[in-house]
Structures are given as C-alpha cells and as structure tokens.
N, C-alpha and C positions, 0 to 999 in steps of 0.2 A: 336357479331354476334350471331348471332343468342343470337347471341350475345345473352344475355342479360338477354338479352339482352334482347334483346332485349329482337328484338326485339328482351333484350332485351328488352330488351326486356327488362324481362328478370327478364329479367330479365326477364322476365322485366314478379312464381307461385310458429287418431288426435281426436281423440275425439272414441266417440263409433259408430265403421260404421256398418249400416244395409246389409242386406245380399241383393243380386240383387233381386229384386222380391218379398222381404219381404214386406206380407201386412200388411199394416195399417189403421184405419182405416181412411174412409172420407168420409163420405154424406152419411154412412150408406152401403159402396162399396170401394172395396181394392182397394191401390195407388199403382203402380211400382214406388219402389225412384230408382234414377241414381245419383250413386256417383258419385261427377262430380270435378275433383283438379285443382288447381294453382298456379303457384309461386308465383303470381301477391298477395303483401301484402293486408291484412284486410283493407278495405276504398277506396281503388283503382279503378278508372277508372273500370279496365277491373273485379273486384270482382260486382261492383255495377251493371253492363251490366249483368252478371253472373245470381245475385237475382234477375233481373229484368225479363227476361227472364225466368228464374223456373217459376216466379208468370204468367207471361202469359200460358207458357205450360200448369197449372194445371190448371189455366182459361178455357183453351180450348179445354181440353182435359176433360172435367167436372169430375176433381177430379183423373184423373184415373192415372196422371203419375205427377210426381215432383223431381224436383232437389234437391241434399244435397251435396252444394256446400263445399268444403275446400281450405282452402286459406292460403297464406303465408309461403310458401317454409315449410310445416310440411312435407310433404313427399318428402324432399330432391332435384332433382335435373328433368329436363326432361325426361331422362333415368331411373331414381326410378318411374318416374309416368308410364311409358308404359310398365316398366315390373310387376308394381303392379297391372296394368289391363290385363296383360296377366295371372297374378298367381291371379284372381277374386277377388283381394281386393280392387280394385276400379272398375269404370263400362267404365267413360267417364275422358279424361283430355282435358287442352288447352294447347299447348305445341309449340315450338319455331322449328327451323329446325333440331337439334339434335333429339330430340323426334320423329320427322318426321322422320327421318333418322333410328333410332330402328323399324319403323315399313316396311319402302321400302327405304334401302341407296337410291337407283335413284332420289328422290325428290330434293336431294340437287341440281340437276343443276339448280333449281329454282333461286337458293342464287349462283350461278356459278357468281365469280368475274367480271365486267363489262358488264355483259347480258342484267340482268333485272334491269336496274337503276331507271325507272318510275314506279308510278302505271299504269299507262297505258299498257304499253307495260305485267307488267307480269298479267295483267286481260287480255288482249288478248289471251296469252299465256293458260292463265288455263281454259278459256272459249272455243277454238279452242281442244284443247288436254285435252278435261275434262273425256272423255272415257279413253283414256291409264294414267291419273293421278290418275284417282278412281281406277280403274284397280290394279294396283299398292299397293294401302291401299286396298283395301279387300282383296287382294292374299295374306296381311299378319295379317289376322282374324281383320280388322278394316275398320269401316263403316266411310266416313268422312260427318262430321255435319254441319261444314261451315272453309271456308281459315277465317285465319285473321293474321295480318301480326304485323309487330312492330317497324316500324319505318328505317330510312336509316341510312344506316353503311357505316362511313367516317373512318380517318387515323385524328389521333391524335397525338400527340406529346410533350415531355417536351422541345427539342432542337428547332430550325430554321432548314426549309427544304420546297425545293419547287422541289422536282422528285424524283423518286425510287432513284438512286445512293445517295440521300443522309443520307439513312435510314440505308443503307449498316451496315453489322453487328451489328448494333442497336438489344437490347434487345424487342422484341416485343410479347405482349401477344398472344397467341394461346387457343383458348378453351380447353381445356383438352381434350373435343368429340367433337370435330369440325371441321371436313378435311378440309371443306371449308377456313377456315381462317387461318389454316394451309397454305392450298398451298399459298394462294394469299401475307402471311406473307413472304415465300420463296420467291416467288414469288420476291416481292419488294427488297430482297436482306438482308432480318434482319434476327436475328435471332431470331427463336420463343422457349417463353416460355411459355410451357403446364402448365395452370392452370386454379381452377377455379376461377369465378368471384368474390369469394370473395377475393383472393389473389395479386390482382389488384392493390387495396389502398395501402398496404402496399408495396408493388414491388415500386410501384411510390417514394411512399415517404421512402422508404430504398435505391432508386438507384439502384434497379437491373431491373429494367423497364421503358422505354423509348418511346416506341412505343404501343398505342393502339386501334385498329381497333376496334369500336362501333357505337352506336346510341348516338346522341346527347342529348335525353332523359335519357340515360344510364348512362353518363355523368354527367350527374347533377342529377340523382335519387342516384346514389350509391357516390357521391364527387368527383368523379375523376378529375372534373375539375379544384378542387383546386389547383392538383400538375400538370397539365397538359397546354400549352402556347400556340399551333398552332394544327390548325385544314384544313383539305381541305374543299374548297368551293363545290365540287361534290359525291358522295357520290360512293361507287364500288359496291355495291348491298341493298335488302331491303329483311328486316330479314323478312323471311315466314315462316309461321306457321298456327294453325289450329284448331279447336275440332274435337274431336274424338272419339268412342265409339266403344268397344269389340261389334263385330257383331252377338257374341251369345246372348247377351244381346240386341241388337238391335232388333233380329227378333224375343224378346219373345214379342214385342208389335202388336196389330194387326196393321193392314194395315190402317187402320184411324189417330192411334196413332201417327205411324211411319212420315207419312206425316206431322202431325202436329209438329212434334220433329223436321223434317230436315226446315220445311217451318218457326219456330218460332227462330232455330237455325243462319239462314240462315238472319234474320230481325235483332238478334242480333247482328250478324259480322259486319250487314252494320254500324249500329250504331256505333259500337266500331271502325272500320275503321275510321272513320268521327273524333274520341276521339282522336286518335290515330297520326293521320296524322295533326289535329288541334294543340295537345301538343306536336310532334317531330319540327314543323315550332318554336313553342314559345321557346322551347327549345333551339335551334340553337342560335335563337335571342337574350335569354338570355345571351349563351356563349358568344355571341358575346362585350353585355352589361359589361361581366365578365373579360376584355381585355385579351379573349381569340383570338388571331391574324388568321383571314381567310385567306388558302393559295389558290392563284388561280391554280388551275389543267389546266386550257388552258394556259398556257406558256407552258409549259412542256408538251401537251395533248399525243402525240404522246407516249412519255416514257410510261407516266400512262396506257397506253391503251396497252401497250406491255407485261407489267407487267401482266395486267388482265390474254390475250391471254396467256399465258407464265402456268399460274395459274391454266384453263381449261383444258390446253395440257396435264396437271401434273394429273388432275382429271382424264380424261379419259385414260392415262396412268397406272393408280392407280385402276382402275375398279370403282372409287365410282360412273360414270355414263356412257354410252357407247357413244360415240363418232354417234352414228347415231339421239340418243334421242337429243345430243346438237344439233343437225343439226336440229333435227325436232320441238326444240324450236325456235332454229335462225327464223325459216321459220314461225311459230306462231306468234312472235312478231311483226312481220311485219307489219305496218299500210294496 
C-alpha cells in the first residue's frame, strides 16, 4: 500500500546536492536546480518520466530552472524524503500515500479501504475537491506539482481463502507507516505485522507472514510472488501519491516559471499514469501466468465490502480523517 508500493509502489523511490537556488551556470544566465528524490530504482519507468520532464522544464523555461533527479531508495524511505524537504536538503520528492500523509494525515482517505477502487471515481474525486485537497498540502509548507498514483492494492496470500473470516488471525503485513493498511488489515480479522517492505520476502519465506495487501506490480517487482498462491480478483483501493515541492522554494521562481513547473509537471503524471496503469494490468496477468490462483471477491461481495466499511469507521475513529471529509468524498465520487 501505499504500499510499495506502491504504489508501491513503491515502492514502488547521494551524491553531492546543490543548495536550492544555487546558480550555475547556463546560456550565459543562472539555473534554479530542484532537488527532486525517488524510491523508484535507476532505469525505472517512473526515474525515466523524471529525466524526461527536467529536459523539458529547462527547454522551456530557456535554461532558467532544472531538475537534479535522485533515485533508488538512497534517501531511505517516504518519510526520510519529506522531512529531508522540510530540513532544505532536498527541494521536491514523488512520494506514495505515507509521504502524503507526513505532510496532511487527511489525504489518506483517498487510499480509504473500499472508496476509491477506480481511476475514475478517485479523478473525480480530486478534481471536484481540488481546493480543500491543495489546501491541505500548502497548510503544510507544500506546493503539489502533479497526483500520481501506483497501481491497485489487492490481498494476497500464501493459504486458500475466499472472505475475510478466512484470513482470521493470519499474519498479515502492515506498513510500519501506514494506518491505512493497518485498519483495513484489522479490519479483515488478521493480524498485522508492522514492517517495512523490505521484510516482506523474508516473513514469507520464514513463515511468520501469510497475508499481504499490495500492488500486483509490487509483487513481482520485489518477488513476493514466489512465496505467495492466491490473490483477489478486485482490488480495495489504489495507492495515491504525488510530487511535491517545499513551497519556499516554490515561490522563489517567478510566476512564469512556476507555471511552466506545475504545467510540465502535470504532462508528466499523465504519462506515467498511462506507464503505470499499463504495467499494474501486465503485471496481474503475469501472476496470473505464474499459477498465482485469482479469488473471486463477488461470492463473498458483501463480507468484503463490510470489512472495507468496518476499516473507515476505525480511520475516522482514529482522527487519521474526519468523518465529514469521508462524506464529502463519498459525494465526489459520484458519477
């Protein structure tokens, strides 16, 4: 969840960093570089969107601003990325919904267990309620550059099981910062264990792990589907996430700039979107290929969908979002 995750993800994102603002030169005229980090490993999908993007920003912005991307989980975790941009050692990250979550907990009811299952529904969602979502990340010194998301988060498993009751006390991964997958883990009746996604592989194949809630890309990008036999056909939410940039640094660019940054930012997501939702589908497929056993979730819809509710109830219990914002998603999603 967020996986990853992802997305996610995750998984699914160091060298000598220049200082915000530090010029250099270019065309005879100082550059702005924007540190800009990922978990997302060297060659990846989402690092290559990354470079691609810098080279357009500094196209277009004739020389005045450029990216200086870092990649491959050097600076640790989501969480290490957003509070290295709040202590100015980076500028900008791309970061999964924990990362989101360091900057406005409330974001998580995006990733809220059974809400947003489509992309449809949650681009409705953030396009309707795009004022109190930005709202949100500036109130917590952070400008958002573009959503991007990281694929659907299904229930995994090493046993046979087709409804919550059968997951019952089952060991089940929990992100170490991840309420979300927390509750929804409770939720189904397992139990959750807090860690991180590197501790995954080994929990599977040592036997203290049985249950795990990810992306089907997650899956096969980190191995997990080696030890892992049944998978649900529907998915209980889709890891959201985003780029993002300290908004002190945001408004040292002029008002030319800045446009060109969210308008160039904004043509990347889509791209990667499109990357993204292209290798979560092949991915699937692949498990499928991998006699990894699809479980139908409509037998059982009703449990599944109790479980979800059950999981929200526990969130807005929990303060991670208030019980009026869920209402005022429900009412977003809405076709």
């Amino acid at each position: 969840m967020q996986h990853h995750k992802s997305f996610l993800i995750l998984s699914l994102l160091a060298a000598a960093l220049l200082l915000p603002g530090t010029p250099i030169a270019t065309n005879a005229q100082s550059a702005t570089t924007i540190r800009i980090a990922s978990l997302a490993p060297p060659g990846s999908s989402f690092v290559k969107v990354l470079k691609a993007w810098g080279r357009t920003l500094e196209k277009e912005t004739d020389g005045r601003v450029e990216l200086r991307v870092f990649s491959g989980g050097s600076d640790g975790s989501d969480r290490a990325l957003v509070k290295q941009i709040k202590a100015g050692k980076l500028d900008a990250a791309g970061v999964a919904t924990t990362g989101l979550s360091m900057i406005a907990p409330e974001l998580q009811v995006l990733a809220a267990p059974g809400l947003l299952t489509d992309q449809d529904s949650l681009d409705r969602v953030r396009e309707k309620l795009d004022d109190k979502l930005q709202g949100m990340i500036e109130a917590g010194g952070f400008t958002l550059l573009a959503w991007g998301d990281g694929g659907k988060n299904r229930v995994f498993a090493t046993e046979e099981f087709s409804k919550p009751s059968d997951l019952e006390r089952k060991a089940a991964w929990a992100g170490k910062d991840n309420a979300v997958q927390n509750a929804y883990v409770k939720a189904l009746g397992a139990a959750p264990l807090r860690t991180k996604a590197a501790g995954v592989l080994p929990g599977l194949k040592g036997g203290s792990l049985h249950v795990v809630p990810a992306s089907a890309m997650s899956a096969v990008a980190f191995q997990w589907y080696t030890q892992l036999k049944y998978m649900t056909s529907s998915n209980f939410n889709i890891i959201v996430g985003g780029s993002v940039i300290s908004t002190k640094v945001f408004k040292k660019l002029n008002e030319a700039d800045q446009k060109v940054l969210l308008d160039t930012a904004k043509r990347a997501a889509s791209k990667l979107g499109q990357i993204v939702a292209r290798d979560d589908d092949r991915a699937y497929k692949t498990l499928l290929s991998r006699n990894i056993t699809e479980v139908d979730t409509s037998v059982h819809q009703a449990e599944w969908e109790a479980a979800a509710k059950k999981a929200r109830e526990h969130l807005v219990k929990k303060g991670v979002f208030s019980k009026s914002l869920l209402q005022a998603v429900e009412a977003a999603a809405a076709p």
